[in-house]
C-alpha positions in Angstrom: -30.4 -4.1 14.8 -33.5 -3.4 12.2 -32.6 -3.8 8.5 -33.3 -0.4 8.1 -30.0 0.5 10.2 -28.2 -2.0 8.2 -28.7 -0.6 4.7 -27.6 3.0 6.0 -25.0 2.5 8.2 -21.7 2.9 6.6 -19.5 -0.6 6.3 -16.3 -0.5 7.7 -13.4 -3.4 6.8 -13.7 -6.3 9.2 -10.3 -6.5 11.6 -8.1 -8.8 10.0 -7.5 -12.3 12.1 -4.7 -12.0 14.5 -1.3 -13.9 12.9 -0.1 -16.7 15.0 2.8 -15.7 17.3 5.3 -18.4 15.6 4.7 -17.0 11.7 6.2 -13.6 12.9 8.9 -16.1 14.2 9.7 -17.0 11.0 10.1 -13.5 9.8 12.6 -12.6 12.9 14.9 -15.5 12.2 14.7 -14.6 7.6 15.3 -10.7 9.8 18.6 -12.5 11.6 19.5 -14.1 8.1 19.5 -11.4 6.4 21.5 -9.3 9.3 24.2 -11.7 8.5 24.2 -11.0 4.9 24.8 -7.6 5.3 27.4 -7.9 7.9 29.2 -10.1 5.2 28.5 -7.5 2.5 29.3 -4.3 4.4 32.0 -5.2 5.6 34.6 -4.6 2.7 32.4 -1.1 2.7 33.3 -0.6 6.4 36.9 -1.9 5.7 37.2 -0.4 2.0 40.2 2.6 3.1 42.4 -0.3 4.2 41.4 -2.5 1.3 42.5 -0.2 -0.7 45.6 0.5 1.2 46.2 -2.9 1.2 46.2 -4.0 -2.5 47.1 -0.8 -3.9 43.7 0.3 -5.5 41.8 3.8 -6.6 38.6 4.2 -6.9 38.0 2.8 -10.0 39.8 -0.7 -9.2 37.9 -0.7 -5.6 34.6 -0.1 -8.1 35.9 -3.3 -9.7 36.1 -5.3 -6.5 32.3 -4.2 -5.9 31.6 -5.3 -9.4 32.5 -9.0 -9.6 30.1 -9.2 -6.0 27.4 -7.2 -8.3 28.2 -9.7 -11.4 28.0 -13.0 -9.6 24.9 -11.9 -7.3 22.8 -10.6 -10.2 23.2 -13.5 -12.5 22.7 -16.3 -9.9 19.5 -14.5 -8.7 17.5 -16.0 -11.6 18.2 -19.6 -10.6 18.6 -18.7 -7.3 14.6 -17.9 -8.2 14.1 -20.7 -9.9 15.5 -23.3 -7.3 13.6 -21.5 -4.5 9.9 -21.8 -6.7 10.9 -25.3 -6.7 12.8 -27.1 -3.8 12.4 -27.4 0.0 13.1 -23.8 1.3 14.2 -25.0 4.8 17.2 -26.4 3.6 17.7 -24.3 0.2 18.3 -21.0 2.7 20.4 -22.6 5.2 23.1 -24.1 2.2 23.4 -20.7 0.5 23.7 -19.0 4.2 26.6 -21.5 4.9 27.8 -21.2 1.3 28.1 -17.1 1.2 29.5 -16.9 5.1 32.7 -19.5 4.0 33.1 -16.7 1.5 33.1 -14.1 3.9 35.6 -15.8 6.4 38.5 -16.8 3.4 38.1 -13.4 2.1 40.0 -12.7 5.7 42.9 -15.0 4.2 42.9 -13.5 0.5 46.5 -12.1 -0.5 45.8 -11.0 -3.8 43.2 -9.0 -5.9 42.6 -12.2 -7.8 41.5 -14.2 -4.3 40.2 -11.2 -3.3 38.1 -11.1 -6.1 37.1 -14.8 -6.3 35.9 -14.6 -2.9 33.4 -11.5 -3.5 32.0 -13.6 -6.8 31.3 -16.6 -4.0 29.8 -14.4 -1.5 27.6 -12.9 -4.1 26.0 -16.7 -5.5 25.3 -17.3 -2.1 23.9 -14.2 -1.2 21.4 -14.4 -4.1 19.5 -17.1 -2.9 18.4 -14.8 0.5 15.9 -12.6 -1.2 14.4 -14.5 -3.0 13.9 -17.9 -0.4 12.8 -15.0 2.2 10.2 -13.7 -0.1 9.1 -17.1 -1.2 9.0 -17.5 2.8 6.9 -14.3 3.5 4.3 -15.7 1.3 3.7 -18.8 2.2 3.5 -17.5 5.7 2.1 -14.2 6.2 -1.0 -12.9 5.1 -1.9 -10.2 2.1 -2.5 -7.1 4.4 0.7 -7.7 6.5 3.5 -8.6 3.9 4.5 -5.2 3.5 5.3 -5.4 7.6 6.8 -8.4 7.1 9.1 -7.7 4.4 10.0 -4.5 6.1 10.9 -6.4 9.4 13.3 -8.9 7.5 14.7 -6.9 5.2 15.5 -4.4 8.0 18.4 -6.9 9.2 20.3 -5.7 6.1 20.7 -2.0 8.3 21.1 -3.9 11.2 23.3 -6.3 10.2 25.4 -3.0 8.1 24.9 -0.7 11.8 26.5 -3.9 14.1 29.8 -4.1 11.2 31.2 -0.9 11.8 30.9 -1.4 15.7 32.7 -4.7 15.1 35.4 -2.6 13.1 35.7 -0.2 16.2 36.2 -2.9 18.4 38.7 -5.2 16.1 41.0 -2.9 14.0 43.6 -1.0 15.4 44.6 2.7 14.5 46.6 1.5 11.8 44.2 -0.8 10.4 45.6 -3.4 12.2 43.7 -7.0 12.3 41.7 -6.0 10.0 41.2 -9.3 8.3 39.9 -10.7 11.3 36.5 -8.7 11.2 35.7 -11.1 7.7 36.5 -13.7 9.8 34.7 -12.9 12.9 31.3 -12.3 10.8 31.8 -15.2 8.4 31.2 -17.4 11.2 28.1 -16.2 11.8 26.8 -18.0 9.9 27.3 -21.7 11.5 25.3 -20.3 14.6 22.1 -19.4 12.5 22.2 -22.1 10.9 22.1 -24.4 14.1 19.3 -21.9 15.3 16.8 -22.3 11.9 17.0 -26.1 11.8 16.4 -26.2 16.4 13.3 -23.7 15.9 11.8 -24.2 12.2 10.6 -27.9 12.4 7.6 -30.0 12.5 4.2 -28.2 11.3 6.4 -25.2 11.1 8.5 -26.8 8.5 5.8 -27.7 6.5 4.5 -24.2 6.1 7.7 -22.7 5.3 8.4 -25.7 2.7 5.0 -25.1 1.4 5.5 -25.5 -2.5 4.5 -22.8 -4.6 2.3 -25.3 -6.7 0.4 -26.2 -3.8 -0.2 -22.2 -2.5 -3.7 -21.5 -2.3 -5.4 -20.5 -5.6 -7.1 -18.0 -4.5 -3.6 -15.7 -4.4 -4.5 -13.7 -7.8 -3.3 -10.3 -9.1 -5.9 -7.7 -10.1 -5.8 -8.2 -13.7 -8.0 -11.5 -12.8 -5.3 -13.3 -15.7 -5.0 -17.0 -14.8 -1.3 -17.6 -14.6 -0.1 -21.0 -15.1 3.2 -20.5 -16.9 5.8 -18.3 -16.4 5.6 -17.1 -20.1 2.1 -16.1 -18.9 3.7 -13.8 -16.0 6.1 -12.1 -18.8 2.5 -10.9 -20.7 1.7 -8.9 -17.1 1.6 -5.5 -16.6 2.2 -6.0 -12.9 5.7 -7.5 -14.1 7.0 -5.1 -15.8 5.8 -2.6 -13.7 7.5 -4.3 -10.6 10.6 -4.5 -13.3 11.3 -0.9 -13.2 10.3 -0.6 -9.7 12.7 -3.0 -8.9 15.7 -1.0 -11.1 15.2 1.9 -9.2 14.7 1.0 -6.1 17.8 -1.1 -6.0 20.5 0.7 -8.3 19.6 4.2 -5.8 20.2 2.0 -2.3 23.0 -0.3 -3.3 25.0 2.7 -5.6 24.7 5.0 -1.9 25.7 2.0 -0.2 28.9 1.0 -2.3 30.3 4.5 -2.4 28.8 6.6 0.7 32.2 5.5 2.2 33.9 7.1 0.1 32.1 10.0 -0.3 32.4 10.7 3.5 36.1 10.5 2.9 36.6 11.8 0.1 33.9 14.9 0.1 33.5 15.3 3.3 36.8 14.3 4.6 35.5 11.9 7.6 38.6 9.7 9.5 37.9 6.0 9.9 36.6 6.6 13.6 33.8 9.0 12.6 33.0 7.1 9.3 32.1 4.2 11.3 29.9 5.9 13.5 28.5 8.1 10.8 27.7 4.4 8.6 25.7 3.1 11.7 23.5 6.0 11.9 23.2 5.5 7.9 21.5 1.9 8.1 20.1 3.0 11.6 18.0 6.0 9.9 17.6 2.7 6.6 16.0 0.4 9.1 13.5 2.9 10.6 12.7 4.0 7.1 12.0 0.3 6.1 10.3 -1.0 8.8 8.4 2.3 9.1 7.4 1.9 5.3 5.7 -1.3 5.6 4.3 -0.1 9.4 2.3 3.0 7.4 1.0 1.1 4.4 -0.5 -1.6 7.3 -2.0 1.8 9.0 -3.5 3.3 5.3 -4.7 -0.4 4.6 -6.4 -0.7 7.8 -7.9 3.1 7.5 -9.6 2.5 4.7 -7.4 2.6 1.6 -7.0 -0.3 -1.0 -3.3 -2.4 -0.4 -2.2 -1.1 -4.0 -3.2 2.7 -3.1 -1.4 2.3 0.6 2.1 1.5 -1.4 1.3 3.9 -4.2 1.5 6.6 -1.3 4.3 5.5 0.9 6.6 4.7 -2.4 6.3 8.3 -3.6 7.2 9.9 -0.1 10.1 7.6 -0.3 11.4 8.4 -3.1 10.6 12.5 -2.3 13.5 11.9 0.2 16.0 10.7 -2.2 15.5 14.0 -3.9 17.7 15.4 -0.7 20.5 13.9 -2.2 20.4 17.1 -4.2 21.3 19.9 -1.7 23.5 17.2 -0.2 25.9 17.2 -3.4 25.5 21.0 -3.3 26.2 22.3 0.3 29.2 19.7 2.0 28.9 21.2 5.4 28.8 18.3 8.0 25.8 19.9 10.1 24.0 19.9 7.0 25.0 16.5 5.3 24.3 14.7 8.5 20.5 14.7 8.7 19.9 14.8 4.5 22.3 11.5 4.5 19.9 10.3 7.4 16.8 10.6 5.4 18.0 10.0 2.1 19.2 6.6 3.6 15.4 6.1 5.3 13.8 7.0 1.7 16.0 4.8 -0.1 15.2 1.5 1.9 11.6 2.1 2.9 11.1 1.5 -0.8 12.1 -2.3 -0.4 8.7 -2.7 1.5 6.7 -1.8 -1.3 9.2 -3.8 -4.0 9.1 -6.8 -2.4 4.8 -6.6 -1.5 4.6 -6.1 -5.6 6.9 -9.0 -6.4 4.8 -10.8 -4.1 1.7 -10.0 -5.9 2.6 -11.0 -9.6 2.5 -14.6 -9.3 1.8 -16.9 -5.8 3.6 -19.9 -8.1 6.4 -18.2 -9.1 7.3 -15.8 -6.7 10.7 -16.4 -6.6 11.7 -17.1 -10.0 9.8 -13.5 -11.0 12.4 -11.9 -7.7 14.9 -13.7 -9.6 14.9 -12.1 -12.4 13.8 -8.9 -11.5 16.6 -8.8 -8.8 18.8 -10.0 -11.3 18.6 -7.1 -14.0 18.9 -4.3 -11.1 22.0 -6.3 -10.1 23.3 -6.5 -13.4 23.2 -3.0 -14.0 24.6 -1.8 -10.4 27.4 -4.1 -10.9 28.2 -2.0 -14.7 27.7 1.1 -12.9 30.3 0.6 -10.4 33.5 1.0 -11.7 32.0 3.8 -13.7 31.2 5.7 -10.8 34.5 5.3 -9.4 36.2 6.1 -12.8 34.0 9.6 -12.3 35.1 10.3 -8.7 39.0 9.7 -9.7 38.5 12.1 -13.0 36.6 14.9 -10.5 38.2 14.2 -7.2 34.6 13.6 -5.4 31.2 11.8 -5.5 29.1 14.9 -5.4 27.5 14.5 -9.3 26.9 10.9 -8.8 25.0 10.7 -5.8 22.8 14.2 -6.9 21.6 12.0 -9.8 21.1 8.5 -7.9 18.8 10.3 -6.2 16.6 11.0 -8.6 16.2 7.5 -9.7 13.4 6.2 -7.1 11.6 9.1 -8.3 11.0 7.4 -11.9 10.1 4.1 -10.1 7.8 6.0 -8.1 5.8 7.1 -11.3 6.1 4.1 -13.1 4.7 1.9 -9.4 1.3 4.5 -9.7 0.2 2.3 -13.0 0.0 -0.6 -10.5 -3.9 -1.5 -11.2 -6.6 -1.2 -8.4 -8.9 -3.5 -6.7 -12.3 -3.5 -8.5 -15.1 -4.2 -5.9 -18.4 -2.7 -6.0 -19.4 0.7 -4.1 -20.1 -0.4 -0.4 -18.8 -3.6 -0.1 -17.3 -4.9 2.8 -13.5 -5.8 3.0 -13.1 -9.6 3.8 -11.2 -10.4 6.9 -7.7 -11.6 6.5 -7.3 -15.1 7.9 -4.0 -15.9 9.4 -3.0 -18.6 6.8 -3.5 -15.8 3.9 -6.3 -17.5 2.0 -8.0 -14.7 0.8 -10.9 -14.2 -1.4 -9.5 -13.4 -5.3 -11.1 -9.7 -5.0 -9.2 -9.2 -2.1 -5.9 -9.8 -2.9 -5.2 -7.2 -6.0 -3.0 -4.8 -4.5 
């Protein structure tokens, strides 16, 4: 081809270098760790009628039951951070998995709300460290232009993990609620298996990627403000923080807040029997996992059609959160045939933004990655875990849901507006997009979004 053909035929971005078949491993078993945190989590949600029956509780004290979960997770996800920037990931993930599934199976045994409520603040410092040793994971072993896939795919075990509990229910509990302790039980040893699974498959070189430290992460891994980041006072100074920050808040406090109470709103609002609601809350974390996964699937497609990484999530996180906005005519009309499908894509909406909270969180800081999910995940947590039992104090004052979950929705809205400040890649008029090599080395103008 003459030179005069290469100076006027348009450049188009080289086809990033195919992944080896073992890192997206990695990502199915963090997917199958994560599946087993949900099922742990969801399944007071699943169980929460005969909870309450149980121990005697309204709304406001089952909000409080949710709340010391909230309390403990939030606060341990800073050092949960800090531990994971630091020591060997392998083992750090595996500990916390054993750690929050021993809560899940005693809280099976619990007779009173006291045990009951010691075993949710166990469950939640062990669930902390899953986030943010996944993350760490993600980055150490997947590339720039396919983290957003990545995160999608193992964060989309949470709706698996919350569609396989009800089933569980259906198949355990009697009519009468009968057995139902035995479901904590059944999922709490879940954990054992997967733990025997990680250390059989994740060893050798494999090990050594995943226990990568984050000192040792290539240099090259630099946000687009082009700020040298040694020191984690120096990440606090970033706009990409604190951006990420409120990204983080709303993302988090609109899923988790429809997740703690949808239950109950089906029941209460929309007067659902146990049999339906458990169908109903698979097809909730059904339509969650399609929206995640399908989240970090279309950024991947805009990234690879031309668009910058930081303009691909600007897109996708603002049709997420236009779907939270159904929540809306949801509170407004409670007629099954409608509330069905808006709970279907509200539920898509609010997940499919953990794609794009996680990618930023990635981007801030390749040394401390987990420390800045740490925190970040610990502020949304603390304030989910406040809201809570305010919520429920709500629903008992106005006998239903329906105000609440009209203004969740709104949240990942403000998120939305607030991720659009995330800067853009500067890189001259014409230039070529570098090829993204399979260990995620990429050239510092390459990696701003």
């Amino acid at each position: 081809m003459g030179s005069q053909t290469q100076e006027t035929a348009p450049l188009k971005p080289d086809a990033p270098a195919a992944i080896e078949p073992w890192r997206w491993g990695v990502i199915w078993l963090l997917f199958l760790a994560t599946l087993i945190n949900y099922m742990d989590r969801q399944t007071i949600g699943s169980l929460s009628q005969h909870v309450k029956n149980e121990f005697g509780l309204n709304e406001e004290g089952y909000g409080w039951i949710e709340f010391w979960f909230g309390i403990s997770y939030g606060l341990m996800q800073f050092p949960a951070g800090y531990l994971a920037d630091r020591l060997n990931l392998r083992w750090l993930l595996a500990a916390a998995l054993l750690v929050w599934s021993a809560a899940g199976f005693f809280t099976g045994m619990a007779q009173t709300v006291a045990v009951l409520m010691a075993c949710r603040v166990l469950l939640g410092l062990g669930e902390a460290f899953n986030w943010t040793c996944a993350v760490g994971i993600v980055q150490r072993v997947i590339p720039l232009e396919s983290r957003s896939l990545a995160n999608g795919i193992f964060h989309g075990g949470a709706s698996i993990g919350a569609v396989l509990t009800p089933l569980v229910v259906l198949a355990v509990v009697g009519p009468n609620g009968e057995n139902w302790r035995l479901v904590f039980q059944l999922v709490g040893g879940l954990g054992l298996v997967w733990a025997v699974l990680w250390f059989w498959i994740i060893r050798g070189e494999r090990a050594d990627a995943v226990t990568q430290r984050p000192a040792d992460a290539p240099a090259s891994e630099v946000h687009a403000t082009d700020v040298s980041v040694d020191t984690f006072w120096q990440v606090l100074a970033l706009r990409t923080f604190w951006i990420t920050m409120a990204v983080s808040i709303c993302v988090n406090v609109c899923w988790h807040l429809y997740r703690i109470w949808l239950p109950r709103f089906l029941i209460v609002d929309l007067k659902f029997d146990q049999r339906d609601l458990q169908y109903m809350l698979m097809a909730f974390f059904v339509a969650a996992d399609i929206g995640c996964m399908g989240a970090g699937w279309l950024i991947r497609r805009l990234t690879r059609g031309g668009y910058s990484v930081a303009r691909a999530r600007k897109i996708v996180l603002v049709l997420t959160a236009l779907l939270c906005l159904l929540s809306l005519p949801l509170a407004l009309f409670k007629e099954s045939w409608l509330a069905v499908p808006l709970i279907l894509l509200i539920s898509a909406g609010a997940m499919g933004g953990f794609a794009i909270f996680f990618s930023l969180s990635q981007a801030i800081s390749a040394r401390h990655t987990s420390l800045c999910l740490g925190i970040l995940g610990s502020t949304a947590w603390i304030i989910i875990a406040l809201l809570t039992p305010v919520m429920g104090k709500i629903a008992d004052r106005l006998g239903s849901f329906s105000l609440c979950l009209a203004v969740i929705g709104f949240i990942p809205l403000v998120g939305a507006i607030i991720g659009c400040l995330w800067p853009e890649p500067r890189r001259a008029s014409g230039e070529r997009q570098p090829a993204v090599p399979a260990n995620g080395e990429l050239p510092a103008e390459s990696t701003a979004g």
